[in-house]
C-alpha positions as a Markdown table, in Angstrom:
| # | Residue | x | y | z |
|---|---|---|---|---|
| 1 | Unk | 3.8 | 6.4 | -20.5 |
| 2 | Unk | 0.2 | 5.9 | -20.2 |
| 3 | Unk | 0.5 | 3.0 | -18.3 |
| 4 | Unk | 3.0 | 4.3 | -15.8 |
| 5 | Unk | 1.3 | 4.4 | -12.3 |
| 6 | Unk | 4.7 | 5.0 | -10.3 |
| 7 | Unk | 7.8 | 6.9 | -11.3 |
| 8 | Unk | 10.8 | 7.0 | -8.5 |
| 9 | Unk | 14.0 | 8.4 | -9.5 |
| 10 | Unk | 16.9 | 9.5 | -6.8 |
| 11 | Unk | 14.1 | 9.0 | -3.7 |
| 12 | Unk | 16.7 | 9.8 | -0.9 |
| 13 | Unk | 14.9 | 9.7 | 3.0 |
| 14 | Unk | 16.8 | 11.2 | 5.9 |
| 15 | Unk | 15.8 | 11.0 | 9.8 |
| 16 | Unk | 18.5 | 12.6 | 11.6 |
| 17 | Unk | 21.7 | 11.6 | 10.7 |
| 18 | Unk | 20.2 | 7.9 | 9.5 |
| 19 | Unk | 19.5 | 7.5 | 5.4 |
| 20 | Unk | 16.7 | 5.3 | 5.4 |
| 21 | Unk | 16.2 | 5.3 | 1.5 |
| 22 | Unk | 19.4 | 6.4 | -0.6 |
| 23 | Unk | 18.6 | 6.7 | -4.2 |
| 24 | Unk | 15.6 | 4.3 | -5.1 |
| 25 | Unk | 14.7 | 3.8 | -8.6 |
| 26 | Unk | 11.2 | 2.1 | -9.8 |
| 27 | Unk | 8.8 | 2.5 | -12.4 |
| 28 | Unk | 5.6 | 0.4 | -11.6 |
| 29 | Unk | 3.0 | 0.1 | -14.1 |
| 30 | Unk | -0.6 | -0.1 | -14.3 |
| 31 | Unk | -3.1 | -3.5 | -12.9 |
| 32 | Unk | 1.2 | -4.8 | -11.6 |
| 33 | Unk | 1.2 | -6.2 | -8.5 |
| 34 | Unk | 5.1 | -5.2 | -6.8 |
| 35 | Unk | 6.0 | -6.8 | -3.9 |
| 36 | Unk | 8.7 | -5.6 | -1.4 |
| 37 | Unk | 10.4 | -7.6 | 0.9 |
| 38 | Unk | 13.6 | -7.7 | 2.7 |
| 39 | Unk | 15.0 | -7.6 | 6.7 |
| 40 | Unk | 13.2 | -4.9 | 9.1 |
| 41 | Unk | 14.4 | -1.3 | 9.0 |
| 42 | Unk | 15.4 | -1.8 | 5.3 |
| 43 | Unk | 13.4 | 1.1 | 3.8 |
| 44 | Unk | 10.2 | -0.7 | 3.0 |
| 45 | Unk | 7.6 | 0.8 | 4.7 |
| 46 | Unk | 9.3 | 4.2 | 4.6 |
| 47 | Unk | 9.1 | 4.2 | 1.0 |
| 48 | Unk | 5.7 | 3.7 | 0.9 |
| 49 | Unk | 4.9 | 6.4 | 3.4 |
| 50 | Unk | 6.1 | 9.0 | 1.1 |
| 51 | Unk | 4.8 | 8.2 | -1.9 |
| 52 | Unk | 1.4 | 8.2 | 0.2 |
| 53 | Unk | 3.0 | 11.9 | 1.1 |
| 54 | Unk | 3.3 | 10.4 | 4.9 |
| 55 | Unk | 6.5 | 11.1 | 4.8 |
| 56 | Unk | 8.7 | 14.1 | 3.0 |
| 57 | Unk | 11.3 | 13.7 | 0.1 |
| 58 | Unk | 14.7 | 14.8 | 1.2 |
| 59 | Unk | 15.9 | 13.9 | -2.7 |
| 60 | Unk | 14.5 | 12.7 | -5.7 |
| 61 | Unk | 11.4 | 12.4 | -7.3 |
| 62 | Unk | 8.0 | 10.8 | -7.0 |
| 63 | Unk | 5.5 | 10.9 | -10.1 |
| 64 | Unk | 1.7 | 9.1 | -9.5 |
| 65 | Unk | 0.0 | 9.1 | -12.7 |
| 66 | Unk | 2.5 | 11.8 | -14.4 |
| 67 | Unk | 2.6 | 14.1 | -10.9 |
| 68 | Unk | 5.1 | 15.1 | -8.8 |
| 69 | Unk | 4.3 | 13.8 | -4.6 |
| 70 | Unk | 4.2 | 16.6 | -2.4 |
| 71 | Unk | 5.0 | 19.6 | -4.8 |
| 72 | Unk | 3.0 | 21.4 | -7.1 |
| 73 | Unk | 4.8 | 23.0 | -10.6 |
| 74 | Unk | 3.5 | 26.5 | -11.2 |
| 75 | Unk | 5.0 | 29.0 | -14.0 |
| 76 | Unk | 7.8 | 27.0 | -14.4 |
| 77 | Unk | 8.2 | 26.9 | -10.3 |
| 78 | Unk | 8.4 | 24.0 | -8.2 |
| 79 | Unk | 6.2 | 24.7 | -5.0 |
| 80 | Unk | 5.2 | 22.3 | -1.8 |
| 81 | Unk | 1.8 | 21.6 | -1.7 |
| 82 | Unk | -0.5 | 23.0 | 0.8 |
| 83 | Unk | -2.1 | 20.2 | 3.6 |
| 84 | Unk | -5.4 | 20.5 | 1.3 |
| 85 | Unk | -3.7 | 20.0 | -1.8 |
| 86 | Unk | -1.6 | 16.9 | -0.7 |
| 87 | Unk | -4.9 | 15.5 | 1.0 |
| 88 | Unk | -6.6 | 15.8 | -2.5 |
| 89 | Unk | -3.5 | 14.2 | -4.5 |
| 90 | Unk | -3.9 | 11.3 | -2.2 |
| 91 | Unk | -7.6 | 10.4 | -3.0 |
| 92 | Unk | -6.8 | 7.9 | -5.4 |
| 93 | Unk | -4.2 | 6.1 | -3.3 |
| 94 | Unk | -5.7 | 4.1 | -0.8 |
| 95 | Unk | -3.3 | 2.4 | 2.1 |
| 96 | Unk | -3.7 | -0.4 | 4.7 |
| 97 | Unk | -1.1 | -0.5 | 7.5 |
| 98 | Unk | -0.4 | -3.1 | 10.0 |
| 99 | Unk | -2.6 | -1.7 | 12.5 |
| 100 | Unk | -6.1 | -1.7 | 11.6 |
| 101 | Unk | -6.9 | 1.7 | 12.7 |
| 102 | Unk | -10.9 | 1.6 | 13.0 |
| 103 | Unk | -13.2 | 3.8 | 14.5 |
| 104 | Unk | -13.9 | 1.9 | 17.4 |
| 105 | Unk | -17.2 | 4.1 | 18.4 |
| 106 | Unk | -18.4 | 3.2 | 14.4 |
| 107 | Unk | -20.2 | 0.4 | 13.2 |
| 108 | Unk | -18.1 | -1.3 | 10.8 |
| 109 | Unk | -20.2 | 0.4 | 8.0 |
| 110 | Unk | -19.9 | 3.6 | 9.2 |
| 111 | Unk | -16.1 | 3.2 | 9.3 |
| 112 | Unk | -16.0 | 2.6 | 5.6 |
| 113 | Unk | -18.7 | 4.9 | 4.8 |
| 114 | Unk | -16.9 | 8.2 | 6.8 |
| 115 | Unk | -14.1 | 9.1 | 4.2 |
| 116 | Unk | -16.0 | 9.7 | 0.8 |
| 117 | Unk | -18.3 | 11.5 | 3.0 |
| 118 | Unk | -16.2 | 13.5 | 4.6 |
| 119 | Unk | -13.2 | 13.6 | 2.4 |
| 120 | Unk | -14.8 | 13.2 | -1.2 |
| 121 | Unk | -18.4 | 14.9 | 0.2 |
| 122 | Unk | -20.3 | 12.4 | -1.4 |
| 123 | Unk | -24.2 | 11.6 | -0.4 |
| 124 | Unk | -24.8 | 9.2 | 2.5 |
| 125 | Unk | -26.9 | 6.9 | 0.3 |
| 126 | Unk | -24.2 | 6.7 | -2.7 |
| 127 | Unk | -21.8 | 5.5 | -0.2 |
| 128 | Unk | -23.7 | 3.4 | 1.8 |
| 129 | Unk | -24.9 | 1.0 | -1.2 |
| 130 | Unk | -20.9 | 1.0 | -2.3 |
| 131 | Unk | -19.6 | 0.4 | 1.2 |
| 132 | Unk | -22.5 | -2.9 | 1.6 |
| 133 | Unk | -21.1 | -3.8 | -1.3 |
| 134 | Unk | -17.4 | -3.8 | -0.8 |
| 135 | Unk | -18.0 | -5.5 | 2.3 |
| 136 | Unk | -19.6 | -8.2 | 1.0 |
| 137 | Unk | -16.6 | -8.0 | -1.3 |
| 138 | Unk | -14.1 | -9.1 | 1.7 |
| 139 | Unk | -17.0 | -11.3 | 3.1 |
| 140 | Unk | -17.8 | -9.4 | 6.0 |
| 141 | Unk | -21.8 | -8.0 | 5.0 |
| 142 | Unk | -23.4 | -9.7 | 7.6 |
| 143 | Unk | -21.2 | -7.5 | 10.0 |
| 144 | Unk | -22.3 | -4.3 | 8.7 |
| 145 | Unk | -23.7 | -3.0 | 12.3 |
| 146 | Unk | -20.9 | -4.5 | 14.2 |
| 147 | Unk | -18.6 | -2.9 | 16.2 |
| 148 | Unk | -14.2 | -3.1 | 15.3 |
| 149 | Unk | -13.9 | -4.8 | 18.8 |
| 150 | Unk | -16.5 | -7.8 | 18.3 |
| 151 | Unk | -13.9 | -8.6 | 15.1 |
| 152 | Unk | -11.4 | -10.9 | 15.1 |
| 153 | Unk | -8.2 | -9.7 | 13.7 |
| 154 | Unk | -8.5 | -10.8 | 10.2 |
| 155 | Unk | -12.0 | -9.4 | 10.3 |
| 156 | Unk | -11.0 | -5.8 | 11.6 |
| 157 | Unk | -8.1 | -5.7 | 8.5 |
| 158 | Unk | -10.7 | -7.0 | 5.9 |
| 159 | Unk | -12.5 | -4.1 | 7.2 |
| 160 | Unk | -10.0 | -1.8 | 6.7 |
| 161 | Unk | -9.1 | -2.8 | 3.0 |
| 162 | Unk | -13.1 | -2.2 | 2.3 |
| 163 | Unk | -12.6 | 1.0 | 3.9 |
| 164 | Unk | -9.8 | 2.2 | 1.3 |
| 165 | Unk | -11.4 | 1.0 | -1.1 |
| 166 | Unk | -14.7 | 3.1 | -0.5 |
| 167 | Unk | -12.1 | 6.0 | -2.0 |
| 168 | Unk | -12.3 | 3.9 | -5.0 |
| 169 | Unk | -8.5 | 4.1 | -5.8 |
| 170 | Unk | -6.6 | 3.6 | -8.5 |
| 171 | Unk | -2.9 | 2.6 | -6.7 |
| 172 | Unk | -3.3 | 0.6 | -3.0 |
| 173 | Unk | -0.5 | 0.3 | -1.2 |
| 174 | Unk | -0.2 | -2.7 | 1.7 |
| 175 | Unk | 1.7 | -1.9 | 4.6 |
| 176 | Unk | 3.0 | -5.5 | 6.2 |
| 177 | Unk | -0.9 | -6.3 | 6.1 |
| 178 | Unk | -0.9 | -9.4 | 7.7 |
| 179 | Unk | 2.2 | -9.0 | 9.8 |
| 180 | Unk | -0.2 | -7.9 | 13.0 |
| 181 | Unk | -2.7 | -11.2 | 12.7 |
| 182 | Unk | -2.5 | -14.6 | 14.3 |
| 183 | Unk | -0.9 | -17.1 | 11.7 |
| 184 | Unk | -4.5 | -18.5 | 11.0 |
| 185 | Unk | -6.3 | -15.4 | 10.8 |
| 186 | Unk | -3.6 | -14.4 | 7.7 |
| 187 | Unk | -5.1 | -16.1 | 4.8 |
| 188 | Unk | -8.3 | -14.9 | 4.7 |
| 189 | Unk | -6.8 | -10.9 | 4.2 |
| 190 | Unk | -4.7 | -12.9 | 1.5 |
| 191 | Unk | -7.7 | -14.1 | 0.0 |
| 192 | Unk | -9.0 | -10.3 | -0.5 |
| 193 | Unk | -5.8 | -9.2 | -1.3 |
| 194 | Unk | -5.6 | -11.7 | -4.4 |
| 195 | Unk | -9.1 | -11.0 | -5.5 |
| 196 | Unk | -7.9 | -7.1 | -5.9 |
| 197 | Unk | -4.5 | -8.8 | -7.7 |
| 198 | Unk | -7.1 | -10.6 | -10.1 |
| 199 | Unk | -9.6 | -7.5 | -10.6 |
| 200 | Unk | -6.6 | -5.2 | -11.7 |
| 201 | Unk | -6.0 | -3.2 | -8.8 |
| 202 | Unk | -2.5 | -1.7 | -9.1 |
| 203 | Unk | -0.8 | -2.9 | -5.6 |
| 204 | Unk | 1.9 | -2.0 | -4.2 |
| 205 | Unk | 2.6 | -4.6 | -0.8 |
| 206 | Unk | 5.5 | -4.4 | 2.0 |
| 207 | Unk | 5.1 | -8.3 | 3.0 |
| 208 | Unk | 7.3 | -11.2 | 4.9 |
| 209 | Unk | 4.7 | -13.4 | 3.0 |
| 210 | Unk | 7.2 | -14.9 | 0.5 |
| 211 | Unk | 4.4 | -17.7 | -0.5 |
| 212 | Unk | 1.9 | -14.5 | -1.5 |
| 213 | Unk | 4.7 | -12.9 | -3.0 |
| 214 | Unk | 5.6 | -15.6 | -5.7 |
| 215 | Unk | 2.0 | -16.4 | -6.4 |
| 216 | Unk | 0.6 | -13.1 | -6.8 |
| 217 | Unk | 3.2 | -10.7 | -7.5 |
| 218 | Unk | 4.1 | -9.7 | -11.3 |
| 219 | Unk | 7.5 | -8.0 | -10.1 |
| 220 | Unk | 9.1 | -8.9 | -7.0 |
| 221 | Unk | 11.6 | -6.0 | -5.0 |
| 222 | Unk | 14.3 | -7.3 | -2.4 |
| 223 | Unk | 15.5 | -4.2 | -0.3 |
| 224 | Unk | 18.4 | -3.7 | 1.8 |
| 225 | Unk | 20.0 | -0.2 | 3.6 |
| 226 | Unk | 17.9 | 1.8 | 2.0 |
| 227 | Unk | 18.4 | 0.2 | -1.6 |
| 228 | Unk | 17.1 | -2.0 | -4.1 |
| 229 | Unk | 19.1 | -4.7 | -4.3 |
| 230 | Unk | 17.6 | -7.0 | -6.4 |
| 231 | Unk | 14.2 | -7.4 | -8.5 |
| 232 | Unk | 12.6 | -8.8 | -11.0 |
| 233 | Unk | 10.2 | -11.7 | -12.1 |
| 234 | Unk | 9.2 | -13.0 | -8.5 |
| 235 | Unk | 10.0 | -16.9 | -9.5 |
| 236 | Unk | 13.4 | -15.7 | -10.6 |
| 237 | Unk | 14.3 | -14.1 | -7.7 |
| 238 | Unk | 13.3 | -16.2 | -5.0 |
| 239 | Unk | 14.4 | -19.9 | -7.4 |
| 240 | Unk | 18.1 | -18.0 | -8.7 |
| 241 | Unk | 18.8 | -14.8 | -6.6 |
| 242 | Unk | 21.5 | -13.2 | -8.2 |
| 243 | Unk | 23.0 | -10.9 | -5.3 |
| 244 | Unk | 24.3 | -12.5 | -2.3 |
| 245 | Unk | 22.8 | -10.4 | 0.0 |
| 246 | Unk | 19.4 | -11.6 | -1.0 |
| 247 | Unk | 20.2 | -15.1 | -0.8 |
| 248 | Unk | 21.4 | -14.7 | 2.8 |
| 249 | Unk | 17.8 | -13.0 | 3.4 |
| 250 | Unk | 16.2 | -16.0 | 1.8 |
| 251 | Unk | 17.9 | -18.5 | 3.5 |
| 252 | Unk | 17.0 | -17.4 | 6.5 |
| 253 | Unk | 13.1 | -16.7 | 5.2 |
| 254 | Unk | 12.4 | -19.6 | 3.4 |
């Protein structure tokens, strides 16, 4: 159980009358890259949003690392978590969504310096050294003193993934990452994205990038309605998909 990052049993998402996620199951473990694919308004990106504690549970159960998303447990009481307490339990999950979401009055470093900071009140220096760092990481140290709007797409999301990584981490969940960049501008967020696959990270990524998904990903998801329809090994599923609602899906996608 040591190794369990993830634990979603009965995950049941509501808005209005429309159930978005109806009883999702998953157990993802640690240094796994899980990929999640499958048509728009399937779930995908609503699942992530609550286990980031974006969104609310209507049913079910979320465990990162062994603790329950959004409630606390207190003499044998199950409690919701006050706005401090959720925005602690969410330090070591770091998200990048479509939209890049900088600070467009920062300097690139300052952008990923202002969270550990702020959030984690950690000494300018520290985070400075570790932000140059993490940009040279996603090749981007030489724009340090830039500005989000002198970047090109690619640039500003490469940015962004430094920026959650400044948190340092230990799950990072990818929001359809790519999904707002110019087709040429895509591989070089790839590129980053597979360095953190090869370093360990445990990633969790909503993507339409079925070439990413069969290269990088250890466990591959295909979501429908709200449900898991299919998954397992990524090769498997995408060469001999067993449900015929995912080969319809990758007909059309491949």
């Amino acid at each position: 159980m040591n190794d369990v990052v993830i634990e979603a049993r009965g995950v049941t998402k509501q808005f209005g009358d429309l159930n978005v996620l109806k009883g999702i199951d998953l157990t993802i473990n640690k240094g796994e890259v899980t990929c999640i694919i499958g048509p728009s308004g399937s779930g995908k990106s609503t699942f992530l949003r609550c286990i980031n504690q974006l969104e609310t549970l209507d049913g079910g159960y979320i465990l990162v690392e062994g603790q329950p998303v959004g409630v606390k447990i207190k003499n044998g009481r199950v409690h919701a978590q006050s706005n401090a307490e959720a925005a602690r339990s969410r330090e070591n999950i770091g998200m990048v969504f479509q939209g890049f979401n900088l600070f467009p009055h920062m300097t690139v470093l300052e952008n990923v310096c202002e969270a550990p900071i702020r959030v984690k009140k950690e000494t300018r220096n520290a985070v400075r050294e570790r932000a140059r760092i993490l940009l040279e990481r996603v090749g981007l140290a030489a724009k340090a003193d830039a500005y989000p709007g002198s970047l090109s797409g690619g640039q500003q999301q490469r940015v962004a993934i430094a920026r959650a990584l400044a948190m340092e981490p230990r799950l990072m969940l990818f929001d359809e990452p790519t999904s707002a960049l110019d087709p040429e501008l895509v591989g070089e967020v790839l590129d980053v994205m597979r360095g953190l696959a090869e370093a360990g990270m445990t990633m969790i990524v909503v993507t339409h990038e079925i070439g990413f998904a069969r290269e990088v990903s250890d466990h591959l998801i295909f979501m429908d309605d709200g449900c898991i329809v299919e998954q397992g090994d990524p090769r498997t599923v995408l060469r001999e998909p067993r449900h015929e609602r995912t080969r319809q899906f990758l007909a059309k996608v491949l």
